[in-house]
N, C-alpha and C positions, 0 to 999 in steps of 0.2 A: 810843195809836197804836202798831202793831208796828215794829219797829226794821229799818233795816237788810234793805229789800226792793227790791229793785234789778233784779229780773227785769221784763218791758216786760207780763207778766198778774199782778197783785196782789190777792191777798186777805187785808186786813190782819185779819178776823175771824179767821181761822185761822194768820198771822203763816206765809203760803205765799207766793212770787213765784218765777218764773218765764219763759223767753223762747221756747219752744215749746207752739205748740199741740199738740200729742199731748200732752205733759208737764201742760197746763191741762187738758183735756179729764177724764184720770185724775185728776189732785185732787177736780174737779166730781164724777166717779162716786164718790170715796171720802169725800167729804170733807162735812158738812154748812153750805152756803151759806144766803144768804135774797139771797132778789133781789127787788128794789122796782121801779113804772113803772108804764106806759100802754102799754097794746095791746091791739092786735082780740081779741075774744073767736074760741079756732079753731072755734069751731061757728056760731055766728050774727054773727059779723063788728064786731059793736057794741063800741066802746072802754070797755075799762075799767080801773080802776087796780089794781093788786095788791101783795098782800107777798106772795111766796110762801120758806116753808124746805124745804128737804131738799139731798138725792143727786140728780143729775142723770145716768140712765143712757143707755147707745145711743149714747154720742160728742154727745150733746145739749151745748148752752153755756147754752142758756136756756129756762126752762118754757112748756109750752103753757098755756095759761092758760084759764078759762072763765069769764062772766061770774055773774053773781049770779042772774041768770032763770035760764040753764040749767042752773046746779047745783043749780037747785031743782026742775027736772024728772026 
C-alpha cells in the first residue's frame, strides 16, 4: 500500500493523491490506471463488468466501456 497520500483523489497504484480535479483529471491522461465495475454497455445499454487499463484522454475520469456481444461485432 502507497505511503503517505493524503490528497481527497488517490491512486495508490501509482503512489499519486491529490485534492483537485484538473490536477486528477492530468494524472488519468498521463498516468496508466485500471478501473474495475459494472456498467451499461455505451452502445447497447446492457450491464456489464469490466477491468479496464490504460490513459484516460479528453478530461475523461472513467472508460466507456463495451460489452462482450458488441465488441465482437
Amino acid at each position: 500500500m502507497a505511503e503517505g497520500l493524503t490528497g481527497i483523489f488517490k491512486d495508490f497504484e501509482n503512489n499519486f493523491s491529490c485534492d483537485s480535479i484538473d490536477e486528477w483529471r492530468e494524472h488519468l491522461a498521463n498516468a496508466e490506471t485500471t478501473h474495475r465495475g459494472n456498467t451499461e454497455c455505451v452502445t447497447c445499454g446492457n450491464q456489464t463488468t469490466y477491468v479496464w487499463k490504460g490513459k484516460l484522454k479528453n478530461g475523461r475520469v472513467y472508460p466507456n466501456v463495451l460489452c462482450e456481444d458488441c465488441k465482437s461485432q
